[in-house]
C-alpha positions as CSV (number, residue, x, y, z in Angstrom):
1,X,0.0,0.0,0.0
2,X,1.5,3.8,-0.8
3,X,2.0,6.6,1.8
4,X,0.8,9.7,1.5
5,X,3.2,12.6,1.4
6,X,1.3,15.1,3.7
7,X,2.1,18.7,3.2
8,X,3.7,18.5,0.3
9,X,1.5,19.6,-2.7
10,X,2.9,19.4,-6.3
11,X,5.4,22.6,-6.5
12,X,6.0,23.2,-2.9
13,X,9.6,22.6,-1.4
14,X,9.2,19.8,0.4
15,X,7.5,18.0,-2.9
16,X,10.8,19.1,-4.5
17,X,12.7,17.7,-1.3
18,X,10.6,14.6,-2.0
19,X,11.3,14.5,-5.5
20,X,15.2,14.4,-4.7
21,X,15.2,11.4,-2.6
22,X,12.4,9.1,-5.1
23,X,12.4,7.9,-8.5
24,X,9.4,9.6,-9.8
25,X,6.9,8.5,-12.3
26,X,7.6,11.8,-14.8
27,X,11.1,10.3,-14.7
28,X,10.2,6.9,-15.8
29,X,10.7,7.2,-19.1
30,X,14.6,9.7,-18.7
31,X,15.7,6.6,-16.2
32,X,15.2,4.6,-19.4
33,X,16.7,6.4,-22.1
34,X,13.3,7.2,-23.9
35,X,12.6,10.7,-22.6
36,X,11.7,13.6,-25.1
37,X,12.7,15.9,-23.0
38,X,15.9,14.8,-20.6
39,X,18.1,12.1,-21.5
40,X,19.2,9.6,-18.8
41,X,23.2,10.9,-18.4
42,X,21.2,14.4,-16.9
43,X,18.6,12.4,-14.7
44,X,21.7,10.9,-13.1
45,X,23.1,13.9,-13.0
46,X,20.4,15.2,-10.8
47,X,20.0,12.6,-8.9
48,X,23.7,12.1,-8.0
49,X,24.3,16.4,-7.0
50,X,20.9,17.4,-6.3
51,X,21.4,20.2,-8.9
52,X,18.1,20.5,-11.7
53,X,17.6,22.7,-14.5
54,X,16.0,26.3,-13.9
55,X,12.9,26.4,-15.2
56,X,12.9,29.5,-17.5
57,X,10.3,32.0,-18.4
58,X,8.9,29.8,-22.0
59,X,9.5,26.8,-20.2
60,X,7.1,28.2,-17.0
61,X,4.6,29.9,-19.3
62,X,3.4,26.1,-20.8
63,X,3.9,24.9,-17.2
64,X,1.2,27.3,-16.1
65,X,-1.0,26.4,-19.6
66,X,-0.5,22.7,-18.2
67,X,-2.2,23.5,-14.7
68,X,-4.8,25.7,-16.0
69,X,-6.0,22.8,-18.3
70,X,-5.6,20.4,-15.5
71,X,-7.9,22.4,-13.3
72,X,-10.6,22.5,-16.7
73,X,-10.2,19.3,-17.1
74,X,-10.8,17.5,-14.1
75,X,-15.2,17.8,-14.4
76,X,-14.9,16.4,-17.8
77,X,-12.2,13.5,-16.7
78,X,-14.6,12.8,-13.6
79,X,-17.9,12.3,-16.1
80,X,-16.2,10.0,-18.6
81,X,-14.6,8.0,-15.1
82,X,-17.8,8.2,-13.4
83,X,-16.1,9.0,-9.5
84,X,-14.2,12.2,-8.4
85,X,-10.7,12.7,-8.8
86,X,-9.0,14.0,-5.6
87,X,-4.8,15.1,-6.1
88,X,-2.6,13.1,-4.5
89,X,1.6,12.7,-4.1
90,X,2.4,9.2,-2.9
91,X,5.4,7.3,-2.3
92,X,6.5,3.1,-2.3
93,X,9.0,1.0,-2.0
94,X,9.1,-2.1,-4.4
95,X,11.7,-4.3,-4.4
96,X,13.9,-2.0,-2.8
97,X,13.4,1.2,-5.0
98,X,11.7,4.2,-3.4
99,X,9.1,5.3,-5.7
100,X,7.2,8.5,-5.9
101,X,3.9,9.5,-8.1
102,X,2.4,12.7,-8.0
103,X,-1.6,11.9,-9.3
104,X,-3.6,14.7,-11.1
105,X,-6.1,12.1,-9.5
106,X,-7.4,9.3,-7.8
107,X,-10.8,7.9,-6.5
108,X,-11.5,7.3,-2.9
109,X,-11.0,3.6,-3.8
110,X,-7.7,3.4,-5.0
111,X,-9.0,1.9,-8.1
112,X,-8.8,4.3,-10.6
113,X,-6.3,6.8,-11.4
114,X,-6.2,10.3,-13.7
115,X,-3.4,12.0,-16.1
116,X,-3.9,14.8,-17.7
117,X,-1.2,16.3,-20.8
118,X,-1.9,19.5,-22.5
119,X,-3.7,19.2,-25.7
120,X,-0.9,17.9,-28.2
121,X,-1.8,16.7,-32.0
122,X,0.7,14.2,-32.0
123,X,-0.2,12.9,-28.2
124,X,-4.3,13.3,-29.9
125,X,-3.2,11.0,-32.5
126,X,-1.4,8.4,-30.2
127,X,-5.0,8.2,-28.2
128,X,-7.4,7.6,-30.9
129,X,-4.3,4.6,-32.4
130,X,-5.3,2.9,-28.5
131,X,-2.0,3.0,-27.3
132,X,0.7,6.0,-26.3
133,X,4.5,6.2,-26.8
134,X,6.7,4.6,-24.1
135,X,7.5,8.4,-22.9
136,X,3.7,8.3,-21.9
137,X,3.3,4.9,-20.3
138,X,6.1,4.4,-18.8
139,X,4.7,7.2,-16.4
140,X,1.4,5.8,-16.1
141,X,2.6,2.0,-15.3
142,X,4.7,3.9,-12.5
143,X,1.5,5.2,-11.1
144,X,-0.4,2.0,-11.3
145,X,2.2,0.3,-9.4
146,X,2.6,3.1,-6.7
147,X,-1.5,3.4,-6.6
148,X,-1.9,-0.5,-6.7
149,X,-5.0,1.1,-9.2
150,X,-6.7,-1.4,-11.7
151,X,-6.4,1.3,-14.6
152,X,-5.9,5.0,-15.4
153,X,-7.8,7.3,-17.3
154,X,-5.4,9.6,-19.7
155,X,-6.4,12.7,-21.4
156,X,-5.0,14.9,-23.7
157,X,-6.7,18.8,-22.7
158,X,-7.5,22.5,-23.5
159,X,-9.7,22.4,-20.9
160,X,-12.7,22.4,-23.0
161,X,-14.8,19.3,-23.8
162,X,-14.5,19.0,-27.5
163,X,-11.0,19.5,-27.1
164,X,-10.7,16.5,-24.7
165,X,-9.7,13.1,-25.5
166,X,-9.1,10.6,-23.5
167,X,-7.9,6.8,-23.3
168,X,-8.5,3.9,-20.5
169,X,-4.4,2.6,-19.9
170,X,-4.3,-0.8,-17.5
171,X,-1.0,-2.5,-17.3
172,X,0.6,-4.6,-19.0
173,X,2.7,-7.3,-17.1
174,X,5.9,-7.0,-19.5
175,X,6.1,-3.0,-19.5
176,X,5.8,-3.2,-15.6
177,X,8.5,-5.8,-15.6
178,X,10.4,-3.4,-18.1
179,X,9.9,-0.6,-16.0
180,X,11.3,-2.4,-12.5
181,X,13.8,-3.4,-14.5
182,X,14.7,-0.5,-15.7
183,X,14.2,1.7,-12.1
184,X,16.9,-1.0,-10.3
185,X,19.5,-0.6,-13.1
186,X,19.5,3.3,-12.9
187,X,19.4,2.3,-9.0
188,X,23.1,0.7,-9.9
189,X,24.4,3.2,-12.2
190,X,23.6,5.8,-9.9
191,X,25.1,4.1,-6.9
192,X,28.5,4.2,-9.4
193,X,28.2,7.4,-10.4
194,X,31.3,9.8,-11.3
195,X,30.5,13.0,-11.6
196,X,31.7,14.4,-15.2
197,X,33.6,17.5,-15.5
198,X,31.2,20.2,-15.5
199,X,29.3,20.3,-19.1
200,X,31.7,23.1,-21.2
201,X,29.8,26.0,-22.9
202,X,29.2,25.9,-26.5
203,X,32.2,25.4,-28.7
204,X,33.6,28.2,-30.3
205,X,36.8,28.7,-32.3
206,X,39.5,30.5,-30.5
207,X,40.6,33.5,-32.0
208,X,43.8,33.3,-33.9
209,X,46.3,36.1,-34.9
210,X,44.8,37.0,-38.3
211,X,47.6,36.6,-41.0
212,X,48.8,40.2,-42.3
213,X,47.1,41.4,-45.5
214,X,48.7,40.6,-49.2
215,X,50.0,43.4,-50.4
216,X,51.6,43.6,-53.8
217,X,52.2,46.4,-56.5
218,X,54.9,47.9,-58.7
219,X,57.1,51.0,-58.1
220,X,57.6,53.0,-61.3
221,X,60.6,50.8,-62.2
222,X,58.4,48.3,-62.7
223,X,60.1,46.3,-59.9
224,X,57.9,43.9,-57.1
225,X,57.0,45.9,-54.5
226,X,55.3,43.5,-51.5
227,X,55.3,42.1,-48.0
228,X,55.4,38.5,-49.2
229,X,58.4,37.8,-46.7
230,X,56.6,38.2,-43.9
231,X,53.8,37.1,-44.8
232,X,55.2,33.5,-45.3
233,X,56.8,33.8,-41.7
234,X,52.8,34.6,-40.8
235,X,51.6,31.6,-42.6
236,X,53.9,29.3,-41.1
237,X,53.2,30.3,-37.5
238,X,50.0,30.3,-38.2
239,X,49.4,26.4,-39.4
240,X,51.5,25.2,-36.8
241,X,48.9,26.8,-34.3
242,X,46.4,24.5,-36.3
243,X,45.4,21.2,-33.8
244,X,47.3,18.1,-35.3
245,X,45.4,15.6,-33.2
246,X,41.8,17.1,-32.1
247,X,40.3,15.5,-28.9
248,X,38.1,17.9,-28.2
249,X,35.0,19.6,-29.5
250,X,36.8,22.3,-28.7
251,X,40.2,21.4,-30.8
252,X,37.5,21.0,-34.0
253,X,35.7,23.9,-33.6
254,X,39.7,25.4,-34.4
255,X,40.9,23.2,-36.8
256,X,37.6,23.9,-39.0
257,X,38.4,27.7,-38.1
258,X,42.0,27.8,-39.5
259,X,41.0,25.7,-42.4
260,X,38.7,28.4,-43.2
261,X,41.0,31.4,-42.7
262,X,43.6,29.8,-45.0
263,X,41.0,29.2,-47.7
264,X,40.9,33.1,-47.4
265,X,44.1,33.6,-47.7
266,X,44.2,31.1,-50.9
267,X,41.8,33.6,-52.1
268,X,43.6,36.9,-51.0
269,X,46.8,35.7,-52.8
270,X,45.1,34.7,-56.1
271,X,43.6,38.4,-55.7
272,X,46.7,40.4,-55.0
273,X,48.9,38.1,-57.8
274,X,45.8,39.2,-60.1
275,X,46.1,42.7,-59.0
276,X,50.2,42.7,-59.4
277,X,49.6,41.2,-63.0
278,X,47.7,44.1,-63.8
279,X,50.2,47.0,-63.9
280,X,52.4,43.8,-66.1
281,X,55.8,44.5,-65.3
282,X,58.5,41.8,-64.2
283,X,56.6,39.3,-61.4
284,X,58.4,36.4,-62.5
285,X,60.1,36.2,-58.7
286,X,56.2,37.1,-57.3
287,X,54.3,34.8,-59.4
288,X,56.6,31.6,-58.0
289,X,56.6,33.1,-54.0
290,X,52.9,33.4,-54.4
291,X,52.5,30.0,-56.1
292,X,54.3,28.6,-53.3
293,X,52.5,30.6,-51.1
294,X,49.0,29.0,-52.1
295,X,50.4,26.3,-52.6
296,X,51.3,25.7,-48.6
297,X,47.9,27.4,-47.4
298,X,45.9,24.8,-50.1
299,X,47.7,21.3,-49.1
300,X,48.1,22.8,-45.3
301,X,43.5,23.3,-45.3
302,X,43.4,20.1,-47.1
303,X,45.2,17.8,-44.8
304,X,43.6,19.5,-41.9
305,X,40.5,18.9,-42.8
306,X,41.0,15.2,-43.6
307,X,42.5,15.2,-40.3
308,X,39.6,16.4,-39.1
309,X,37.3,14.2,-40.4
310,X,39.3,11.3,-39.7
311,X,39.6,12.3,-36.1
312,X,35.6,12.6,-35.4
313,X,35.5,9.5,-37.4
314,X,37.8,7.8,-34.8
315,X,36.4,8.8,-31.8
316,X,32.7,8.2,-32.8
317,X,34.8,4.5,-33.2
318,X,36.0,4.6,-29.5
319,X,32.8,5.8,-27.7
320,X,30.9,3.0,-29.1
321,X,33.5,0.6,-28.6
322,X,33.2,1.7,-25.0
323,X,29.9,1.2,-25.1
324,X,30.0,-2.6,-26.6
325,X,32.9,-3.3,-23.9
326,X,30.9,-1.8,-21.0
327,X,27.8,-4.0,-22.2
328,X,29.5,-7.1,-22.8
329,X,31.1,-6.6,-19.4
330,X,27.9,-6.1,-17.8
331,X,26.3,-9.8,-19.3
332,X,29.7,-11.2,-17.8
333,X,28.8,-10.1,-14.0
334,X,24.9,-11.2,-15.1
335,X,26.0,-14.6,-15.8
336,X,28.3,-15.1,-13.1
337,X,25.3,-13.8,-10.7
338,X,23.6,-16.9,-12.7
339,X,26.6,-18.9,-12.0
340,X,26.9,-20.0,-15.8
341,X,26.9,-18.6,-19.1
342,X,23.1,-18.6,-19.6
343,X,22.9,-14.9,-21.4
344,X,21.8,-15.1,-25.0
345,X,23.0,-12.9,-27.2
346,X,20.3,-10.1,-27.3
347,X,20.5,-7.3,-29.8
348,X,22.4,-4.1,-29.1
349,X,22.7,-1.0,-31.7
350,X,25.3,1.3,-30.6
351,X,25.9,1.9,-34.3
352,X,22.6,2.8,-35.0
353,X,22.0,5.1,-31.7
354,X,25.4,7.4,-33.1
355,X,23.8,8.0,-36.2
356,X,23.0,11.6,-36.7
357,X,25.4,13.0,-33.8
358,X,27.7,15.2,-34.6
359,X,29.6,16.1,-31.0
360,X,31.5,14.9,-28.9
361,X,29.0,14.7,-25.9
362,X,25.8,14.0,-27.8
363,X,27.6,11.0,-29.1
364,X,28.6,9.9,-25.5
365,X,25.0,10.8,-24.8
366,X,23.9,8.5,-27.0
367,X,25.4,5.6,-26.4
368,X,24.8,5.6,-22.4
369,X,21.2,6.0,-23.5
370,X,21.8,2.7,-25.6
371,X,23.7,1.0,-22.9
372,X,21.3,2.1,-20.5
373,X,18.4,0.5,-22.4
374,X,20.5,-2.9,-23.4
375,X,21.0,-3.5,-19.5
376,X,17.8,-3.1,-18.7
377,X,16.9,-5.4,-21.3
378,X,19.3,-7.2,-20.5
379,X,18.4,-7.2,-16.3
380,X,15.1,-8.6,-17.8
381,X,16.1,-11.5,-19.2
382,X,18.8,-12.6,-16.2
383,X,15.9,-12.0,-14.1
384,X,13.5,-14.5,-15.7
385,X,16.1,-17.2,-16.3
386,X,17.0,-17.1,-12.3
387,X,13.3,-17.3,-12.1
388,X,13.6,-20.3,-13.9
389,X,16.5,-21.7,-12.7
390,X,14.8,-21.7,-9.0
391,X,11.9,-23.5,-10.7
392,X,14.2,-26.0,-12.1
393,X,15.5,-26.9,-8.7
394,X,12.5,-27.1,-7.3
395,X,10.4,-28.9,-9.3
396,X,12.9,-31.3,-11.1
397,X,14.1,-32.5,-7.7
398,X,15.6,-35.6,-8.6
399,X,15.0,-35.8,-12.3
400,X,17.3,-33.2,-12.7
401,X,19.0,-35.4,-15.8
402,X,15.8,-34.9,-17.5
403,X,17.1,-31.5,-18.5
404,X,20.4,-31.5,-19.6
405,X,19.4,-28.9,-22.2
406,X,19.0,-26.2,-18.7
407,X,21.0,-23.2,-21.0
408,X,18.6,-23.2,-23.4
409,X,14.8,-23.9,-21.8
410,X,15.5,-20.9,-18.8
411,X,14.9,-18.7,-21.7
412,X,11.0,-19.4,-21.5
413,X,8.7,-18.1,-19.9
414,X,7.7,-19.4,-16.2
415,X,4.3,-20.5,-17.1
416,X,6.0,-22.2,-20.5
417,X,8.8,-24.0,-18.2
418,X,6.5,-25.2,-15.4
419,X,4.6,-26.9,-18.0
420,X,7.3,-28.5,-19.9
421,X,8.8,-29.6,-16.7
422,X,5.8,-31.3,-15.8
423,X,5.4,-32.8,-19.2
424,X,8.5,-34.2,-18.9
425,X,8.5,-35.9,-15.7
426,X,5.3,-37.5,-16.4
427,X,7.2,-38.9,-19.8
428,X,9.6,-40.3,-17.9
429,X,7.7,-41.8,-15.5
430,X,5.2,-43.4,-17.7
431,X,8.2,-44.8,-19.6
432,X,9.6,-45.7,-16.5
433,X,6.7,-47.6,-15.4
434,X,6.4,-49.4,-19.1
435,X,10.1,-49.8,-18.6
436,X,9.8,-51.9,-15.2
437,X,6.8,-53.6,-16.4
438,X,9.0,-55.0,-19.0
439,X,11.7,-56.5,-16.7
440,X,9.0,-57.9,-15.1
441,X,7.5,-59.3,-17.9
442,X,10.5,-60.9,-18.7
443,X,11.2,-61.6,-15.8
444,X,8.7,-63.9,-15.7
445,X,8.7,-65.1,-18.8
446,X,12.6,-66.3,-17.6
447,X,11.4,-68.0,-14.6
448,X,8.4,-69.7,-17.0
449,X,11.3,-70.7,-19.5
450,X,13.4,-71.9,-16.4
451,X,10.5,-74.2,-14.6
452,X,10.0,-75.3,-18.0
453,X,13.3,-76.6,-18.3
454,X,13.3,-77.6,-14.7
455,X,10.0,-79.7,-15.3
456,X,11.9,-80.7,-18.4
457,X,14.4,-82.5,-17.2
458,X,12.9,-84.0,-13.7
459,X,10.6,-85.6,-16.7
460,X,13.8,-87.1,-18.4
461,X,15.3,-87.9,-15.4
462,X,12.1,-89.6,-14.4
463,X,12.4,-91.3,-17.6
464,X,15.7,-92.2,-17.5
465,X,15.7,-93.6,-13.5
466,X,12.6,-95.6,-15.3
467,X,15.0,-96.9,-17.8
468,X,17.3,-97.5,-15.2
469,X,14.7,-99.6,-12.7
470,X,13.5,-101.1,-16.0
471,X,17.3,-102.6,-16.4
472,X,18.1,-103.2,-12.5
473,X,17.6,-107.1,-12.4
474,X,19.5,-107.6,-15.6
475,X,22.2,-105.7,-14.2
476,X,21.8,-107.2,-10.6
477,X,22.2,-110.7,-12.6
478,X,25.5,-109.7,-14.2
479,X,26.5,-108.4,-10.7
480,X,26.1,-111.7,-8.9
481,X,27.2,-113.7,-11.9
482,X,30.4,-111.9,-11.3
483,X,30.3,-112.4,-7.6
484,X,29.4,-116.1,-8.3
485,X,32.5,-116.8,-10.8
486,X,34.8,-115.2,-7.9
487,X,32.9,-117.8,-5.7
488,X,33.3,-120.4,-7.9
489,X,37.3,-120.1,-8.0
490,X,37.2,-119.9,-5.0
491,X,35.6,-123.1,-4.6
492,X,37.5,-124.6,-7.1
493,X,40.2,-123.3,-5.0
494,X,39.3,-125.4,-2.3
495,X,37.1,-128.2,-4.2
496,X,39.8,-129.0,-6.9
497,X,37.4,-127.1,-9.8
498,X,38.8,-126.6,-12.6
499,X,40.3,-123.1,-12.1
500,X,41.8,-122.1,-15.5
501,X,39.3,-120.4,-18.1
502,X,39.8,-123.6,-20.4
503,X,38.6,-126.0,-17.5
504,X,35.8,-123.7,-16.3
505,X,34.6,-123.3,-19.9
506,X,35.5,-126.8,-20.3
507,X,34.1,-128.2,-17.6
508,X,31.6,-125.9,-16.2
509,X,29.8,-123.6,-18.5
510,X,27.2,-121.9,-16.9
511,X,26.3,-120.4,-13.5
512,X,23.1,-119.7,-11.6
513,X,22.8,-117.5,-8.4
514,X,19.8,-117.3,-6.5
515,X,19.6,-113.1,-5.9
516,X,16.9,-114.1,-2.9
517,X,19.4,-116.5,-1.0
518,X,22.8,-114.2,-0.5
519,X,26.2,-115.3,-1.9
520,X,27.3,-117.9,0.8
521,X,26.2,-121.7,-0.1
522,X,24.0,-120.6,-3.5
523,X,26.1,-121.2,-6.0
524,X,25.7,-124.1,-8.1
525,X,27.6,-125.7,-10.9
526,X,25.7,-127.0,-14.0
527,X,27.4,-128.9,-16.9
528,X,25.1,-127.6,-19.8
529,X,24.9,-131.1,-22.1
530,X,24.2,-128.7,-24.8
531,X,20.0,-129.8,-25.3
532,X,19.8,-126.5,-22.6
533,X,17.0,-128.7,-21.0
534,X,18.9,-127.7,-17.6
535,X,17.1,-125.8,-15.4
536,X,18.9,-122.8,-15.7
537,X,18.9,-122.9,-19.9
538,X,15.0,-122.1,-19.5
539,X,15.9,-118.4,-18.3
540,X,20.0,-117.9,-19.2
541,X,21.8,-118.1,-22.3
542,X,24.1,-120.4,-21.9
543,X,27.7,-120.2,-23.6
544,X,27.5,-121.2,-27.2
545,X,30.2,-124.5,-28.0
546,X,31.3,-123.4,-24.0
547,X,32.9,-119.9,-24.9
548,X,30.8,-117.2,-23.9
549,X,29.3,-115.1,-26.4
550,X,31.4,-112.0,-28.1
551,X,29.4,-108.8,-28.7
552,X,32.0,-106.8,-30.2
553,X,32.1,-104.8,-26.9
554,X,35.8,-104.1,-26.0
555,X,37.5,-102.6,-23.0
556,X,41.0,-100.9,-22.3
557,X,43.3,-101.2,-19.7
558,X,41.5,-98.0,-17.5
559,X,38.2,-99.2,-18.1
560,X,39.5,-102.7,-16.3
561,X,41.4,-100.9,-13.5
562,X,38.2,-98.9,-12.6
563,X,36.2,-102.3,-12.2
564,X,39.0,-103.7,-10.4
565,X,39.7,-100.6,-8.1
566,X,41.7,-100.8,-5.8
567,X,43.4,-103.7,-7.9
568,X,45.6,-102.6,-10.8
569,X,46.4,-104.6,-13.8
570,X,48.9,-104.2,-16.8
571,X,48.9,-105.9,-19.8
572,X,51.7,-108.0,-18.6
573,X,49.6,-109.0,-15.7
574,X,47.1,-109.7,-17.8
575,X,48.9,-111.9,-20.3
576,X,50.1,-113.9,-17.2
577,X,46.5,-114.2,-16.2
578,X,45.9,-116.0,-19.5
579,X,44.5,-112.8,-21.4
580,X,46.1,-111.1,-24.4
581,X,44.6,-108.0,-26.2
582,X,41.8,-108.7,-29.1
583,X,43.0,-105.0,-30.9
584,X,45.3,-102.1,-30.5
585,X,44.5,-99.0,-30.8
586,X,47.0,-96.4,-30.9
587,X,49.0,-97.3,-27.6
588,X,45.7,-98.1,-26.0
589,X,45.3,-102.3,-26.1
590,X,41.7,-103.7,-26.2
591,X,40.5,-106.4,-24.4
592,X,37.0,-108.1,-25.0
593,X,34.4,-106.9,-22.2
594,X,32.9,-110.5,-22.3
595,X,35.9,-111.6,-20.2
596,X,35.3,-109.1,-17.1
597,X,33.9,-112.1,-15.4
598,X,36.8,-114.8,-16.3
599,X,39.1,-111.9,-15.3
600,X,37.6,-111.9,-12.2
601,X,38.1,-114.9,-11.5
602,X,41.5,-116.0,-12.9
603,X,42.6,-112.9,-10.6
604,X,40.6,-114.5,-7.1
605,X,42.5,-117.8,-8.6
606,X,45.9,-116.0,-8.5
607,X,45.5,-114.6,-5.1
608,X,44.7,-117.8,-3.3
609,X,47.4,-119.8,-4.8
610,X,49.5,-117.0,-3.4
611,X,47.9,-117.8,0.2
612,X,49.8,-121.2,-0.4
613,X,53.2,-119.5,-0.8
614,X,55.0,-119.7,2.6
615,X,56.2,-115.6,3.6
């Protein structure tokens, strides 16, 4: 909410006291460089030494033309409003900038606020095109923010109706963002502010020692009568008065001077040589002094006034590359405020604001205007990317990688950024949620695959333990058959049985063991008579001619050692055992697998006849 500023009505002292210590809405538009009337270097100025303009007698006369229309106005302003209009000077502080507005008028509500302008065809011509020149609404947005007022009324006034014309303003959120903006940077450059040497008065050439006049004539001897002598030590003082390097407005205004005061004396000496030539007597020693003469005073105004140009040209060079260095140093400190380089490049005419100026000082002028007006800009922008950036934190939180692209989205707009940062952490998690949905899918689909497989093979391994059972009393018959030609040697051991393959092939051909009755006492021999009508024929094969039967199935020496384990056999052994290899293979000697059993047994033989053999 504003302050009143009691006892202080517009004009008084302590409204100018007021004035001095404020930024003030009729400055608005100076603090910005787009005043028609005072140019931001002299609103510092002010500001910084207290010292204004005086107000002089045409300038007070349309001052008082301004107030008397005011005072006409106000009936007609309060019927097209509707309310009454009551004068008021208030004062605010926003975001650290003390801000003053002095109202033609306000309602008792705060709501609505008036500005009046002396009837201007131009200013009539900007109200019926709907909108006004930032000189004008720069002012009123200043008002609306002191005033917290929904809209103003402005009018362009004689005083009379008909010559009234008015136009409803509200404001507009990027003018009042250019107008903060602008307020806090002329807050800055005012805080820095170096007061100039005090402003010179208007340039004029200093006066120079005028060269002597040209005199020449001719005596009666017809000889050359003339001062040319020291008129050349004249000239030659003369140009080396003459600036060779201007700085200064000052140092132009007197090279241009002496440039034209030797184009004079080009012209004097062509008018005395003319004047000589007339009484025609012998010049010859004349005619070459003056040529030389001109000669100096033409090449001399020439060069100076290439020098001349050339200079201006040069220093219009500097000022605005001051300006571009002072700019580009100002988006340095922005984007270290911002902590990276997040500054776009945003458009900057110092080129374009020279154009036209001819002095020194209204081409500084003009490009601290432009400067002015590209930090502002400039503030703007810096302003709503740190806007952003704080959004960014907040929001993103933790899908901060979602936005690697951070330099160039902070150039939206908040509303934009918030949406698109939204938008893009509901992407992610939707394709984060079809992402895990996925692994779990095939994760699934793996441990489906897997009990597959699993049921897979405990179905072949069912099979196969079938297959196994299926064979377990044909392979429980081998076993004891084995166990029951070990028996048997040892029997034959004991019984005088033939021991030797021959005589158990010979004599006993075939075996029976009872599985159901154990090892001890079961074992029977039966001499096959070759009809097989024993009883052991009806469910054994017995050995065909008394060999046993060769399946082709052979067996090396590790294959033997593994049945025999711990027992280990060579070939050697083997031979003295009565069995010799059927095949060799590589270094690898094959032995039929039919003769396991007699192996067996010829070994058990071996071992017992050892028993025999005293120690």
């Amino acid at each position: 909410m504003y302050t009143t500023l009691e006892n202080a009505p517009q004009g008084s002292a302590a409204w100018h006291a007021a004035r001095a210590q404020h930024f003030c809405a009729s400055e608005a538009a100076a603090a910005m460089g787009l005043s028609k009337y005072t140019s931001r270097d002299q609103l510092l100025r002010q500001k910084a030494t207290g010292l204004t303009e005086e107000v002089n007698p045409a300038k007070q006369r349309l001052f008082d033309a301004g107030h008397e229309a005011e005072a006409l106005a106000r009936p007609i302003a309060e019927g097209i409003a509707g309310t009454e209009f009551y004068p008021v000077v208030a004062t605010r502080e926003v975001d650290g900038l003390p801000l003053l507005a002095s109202f033609d008028g306000i309602d008792l509500m705060d709501e609505v606020i008036w500005e009046n302008k002396l009837l201007n065809q131009k200013l009539v011509q900007q109200v019926q095109a709907g909108d006004l020149d930032p000189h004008y609404y720069l002012q009123l947005e200043h008002q609306l923010l002191v005033s917290g007022a929904a809209r103003a009324l402005f009018t362009t006034s004689d005083g009379t109706p008909e010559g009234t014309h008015s136009l409803w303003y509200e404001s507009k959120p990027e003018r009042r963002a250019q107008l903060i903006a602008g307020w806090k940077q002329f807050q800055q450059d005012l805080a820095a502010y170096q007061a100039p040497a005090p402003k010179a008065a208007a340039v004029v050439a200093d006066a120079m020692e005028s060269l002597p006049a040209v005199s020449l004539r001719l005596d009666g001897k017809l000889a050359v009568i003339s001062n040319l002598p020291d008129f050349t030590t004249a000239l030659r003082a003369f140009i080396k008065r003459i600036p060779a390097k201007p700085e200064t407005d000052q140092d132009f205004a007197n090279a241009e001077s002496a440039c034209k005061a030797l184009k004079r004396t080009e012209d004097a000496l062509t008018a005395g040589e003319d004047a000589a030539l007339g009484e025609m007597v012998d010049f010859e020693a004349m005619r070459r002094q003056v040529r030389d003469l001109k000669d100096l005073a033409r090449t001399t105004r020439l060069a100076t006034e290439k020098l001349v140009a050339a200079r201006k040209e040069q220093i219009r060079g500097e000022i605005v590359a001051s300006g571009v260095a002072r700019y580009q140093a100002h988006i340095e400190s922005l984007n270290a405020s911002l902590g990276r380089n997040y500054m776009p490049r945003l458009p900057v005419d110092f080129g374009g604001a020279v154009k036209g100026k001819r002095t020194v000082e209204s081409l500084r002028g003009a490009v601290n205007d432009e400067l002015a007006r590209a930090k502002i800009a400039a503030g703007e922008v810096a302003q709503n990317i740190q806007t952003n950036l704080n959004l960014l934190r907040e929001k993103a939180g933790a899908h901060a990688f979602l936005f690697a692209d951070t330099a160039t989205i902070v150039l939206k707009q908040p509303d934009d950024l918030s949406m698109l940062v939204k938008a893009r952490i509901a992407e992610h998690d939707a394709a984060e949620v079809k992402r895990l949905e996925a692994e779990r899918e095939k994760i699934r689909e793996e441990e489906q695959a897997k009990a597959q497989r699993e049921a897979e093979a405990k179905e072949a391994q069912r099979k196969k333990d079938e297959e196994y059972l299926a064979g377990a009393e044909q392979r429980e018959q081998a076993r004891q058959a084995e166990i029951a030609w070990a028996v048997l040697a040892t029997r034959s051991a004991r019984d005088e049985i033939p021991t030797t393959p021959e005589g158990l092939r010979g004599g006993y051909q075939r075996l029976w063991v009872a599985p159901e009755a154990g090892v001890q006492g079961v074992v029977s021999a039966h001499k096959c008579d070759g009809n097989h009508g024993g009883p052991m024929c009806a469910d054994h094969e017995c050995w065909n001619g008394g060999e046993p039967q060769d399946t082709g199935e052979r067996v090396n020496l590790t294959a033997i050692n593994e049945r025999f384990a711990p027992i280990q056999l060579t070939s050697v052994g083997l031979a003295q055992l009565g069995f010799e290899p059927v095949a060799t293979v590589k270094a690898s000697k094959l032995y039929r697998a039919c003769d396991l059993s007699a192996m067996a047994a010829a070994l058990i033989s071996h071992l017992h006849a050892l028993e025999a053999v005293p120690a």
